[in-house]
BAVO-707341 format. One record per residue (C-alpha): residue in one letter; x, y, z. Coordinates in steps of 0.05 Angstrom, whole numbers, plus 5000, padded with zeros to 4 digits. Example, Ala and Ser with C-alpha at 12.3 -4.5 7.8 and 13.67 -1.06 7.14 Angstrom:
2
a524649105156s527349795143
END
This chain:
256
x816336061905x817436071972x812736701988x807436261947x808435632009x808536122057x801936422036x798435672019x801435542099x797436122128x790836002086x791435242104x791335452180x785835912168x781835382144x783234942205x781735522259x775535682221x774034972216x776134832293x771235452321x765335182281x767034412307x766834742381x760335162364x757934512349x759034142414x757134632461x750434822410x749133982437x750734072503x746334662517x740234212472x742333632530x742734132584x735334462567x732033752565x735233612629x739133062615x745833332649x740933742702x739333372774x732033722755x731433122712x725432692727x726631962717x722031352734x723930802781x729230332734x732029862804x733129902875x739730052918x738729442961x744728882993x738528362989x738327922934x730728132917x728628282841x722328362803x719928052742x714828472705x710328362638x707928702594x701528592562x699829062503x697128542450x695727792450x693927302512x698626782476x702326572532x699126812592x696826262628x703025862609x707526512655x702126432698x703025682709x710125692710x710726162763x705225832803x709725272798x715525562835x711426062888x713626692853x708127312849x710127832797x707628462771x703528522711x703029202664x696529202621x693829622582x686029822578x684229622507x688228902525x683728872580x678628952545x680128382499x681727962546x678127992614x678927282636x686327292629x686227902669x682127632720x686427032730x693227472730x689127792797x686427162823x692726852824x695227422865x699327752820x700028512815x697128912766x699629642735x697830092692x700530142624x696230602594x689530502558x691730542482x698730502487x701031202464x707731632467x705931952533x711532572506x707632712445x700632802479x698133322530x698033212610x690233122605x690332552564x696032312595x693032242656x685832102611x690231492595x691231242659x684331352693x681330992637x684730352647x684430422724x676430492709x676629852682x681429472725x676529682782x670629472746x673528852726x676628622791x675129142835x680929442844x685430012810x692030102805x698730412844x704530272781x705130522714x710030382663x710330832599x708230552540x714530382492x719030542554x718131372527x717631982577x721332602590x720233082657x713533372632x710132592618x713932382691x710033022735x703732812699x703632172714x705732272790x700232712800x695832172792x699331852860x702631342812x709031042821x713331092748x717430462742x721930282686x726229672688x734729522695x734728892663x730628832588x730528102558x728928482487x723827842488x719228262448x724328202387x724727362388x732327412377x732826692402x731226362466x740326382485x741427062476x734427312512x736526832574x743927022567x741227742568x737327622630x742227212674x747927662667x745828232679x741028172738x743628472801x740428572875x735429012866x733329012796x727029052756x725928502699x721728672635x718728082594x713028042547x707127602561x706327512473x714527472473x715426702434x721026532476x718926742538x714626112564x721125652551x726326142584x721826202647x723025682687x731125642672x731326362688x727126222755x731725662772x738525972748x737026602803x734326132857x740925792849x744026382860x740826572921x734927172885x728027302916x723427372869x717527962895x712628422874x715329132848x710929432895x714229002950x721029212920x721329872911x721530442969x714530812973x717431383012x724931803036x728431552973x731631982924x733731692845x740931762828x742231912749x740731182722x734031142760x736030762821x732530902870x736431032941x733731103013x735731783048x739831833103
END
């Protein structure tokens, strides 16, 4: 009997060093799929998510991929309290709606690029990537005479090979810190909740212009941050254009 548990002992710890080796196989099969995408690497290429800054200076940014719903109600509302902001549109949106695009310019907003049909820049090729962008620019410049400096990936999607394509159009990539997740109408709280806490010098704002809640939150947003003592300015009067560097969550940091 006792020969029998002795034997049942070793075979049990068999099983768990067998079982161990394959568990580390495992994790260090993951790391090297993290390491060869770069994620762990300082060769990754990230966009521009905020700025290392002691002023109180953020961005608020739209997106406009579908609707005009409440355009000219953002557009009034920040009117109404001086602030210019930075405006993402894609081409076919333009297309739909030129007069909402020319009054986003003529009200001396910023416009970027957000592609012309919205697509997952990492699952199509560097010429139409940068297809993508030249076509919406071609418009824009058409449109209002002008083309653009900013792009924000469609969907929020790149990886290193989307990033150098894009930058070798001269475009700056910008991302954003601080997402109201206005595009999923979880309720006007939580989206300003979302907002107000976790703005910080520096950051980058992303709303919606067809986001529901978006024209009510607005202006208690605006006011909350002026009461705290925020600048509200364009990203391209935000970020650094040149000497910076991007630590690992996309901030982007002035050399010394």
């Amino acid at each position: 009997m006792k020969i029998v548990v002795i034997s049942k002992m070793k075979k049990s710890k068999k099983i768990l060093l067998i079982v161990g080796m394959l568990f580390i196989v495992g994790v260090i099969g993951v790391m090297a799929n993290y390491i060869s995408k770069g994620v762990f690497t300082k060769d990754r290429k990230l966009p521009i998510y905020c700025v290392d800054t002691k002023e109180k200076k953020i961005a608020i940014s739209f997106d406009a991929s579908w609707g005009a719903n409440n355009t000219i109600k953002i557009l009034d509302t920040l009117d109404k309290y001086n602030i210019k902001a930075t405006f993402f549109l894609v081409g076919r949106w333009v297309d739909e709606f030129p007069e909402e695009t020319k009054e986003i310019y003529k009200r001396g907003h910023e416009i970027g690029n957000h592609s012309n049909s919205h697509p997952d820049m990492t699952k199509i090729q560097d010429s139409k990537i940068i297809q993508e962008l030249a076509a919406t620019d071609a418009k824009l410049m058409q449109l209002i005479g002008t083309d653009t400096k900013l792009f924000r990936f469609p969907g929020g999607a790149y990886d290193n090979r989307s990033v150098s394509a894009v930058e070798s159009t001269k475009h700056y990539c910008i991302q954003w810190d601080v997402d109201s997740i206005d595009w999923k109408e979880l309720g006007a709280e939580k989206e300003y909740n979302r907002v107000i806490t976790k703005v910080k010098p520096g950051s980058i704002v992303l709303f919606h212009n067809a986001a529901k809640y978006t024209p009510e939150n607005l202006p208690k947003i605006i006011e909350e941050l002026k009461g705290q003592g925020y600048e509200f300015v364009k990203i391209s009067d935000l970020i650094y254009k040149e000497n910076y560097h991007l630590d690992n969550t996309g901030k982007q940091i002035l050399n010394n």
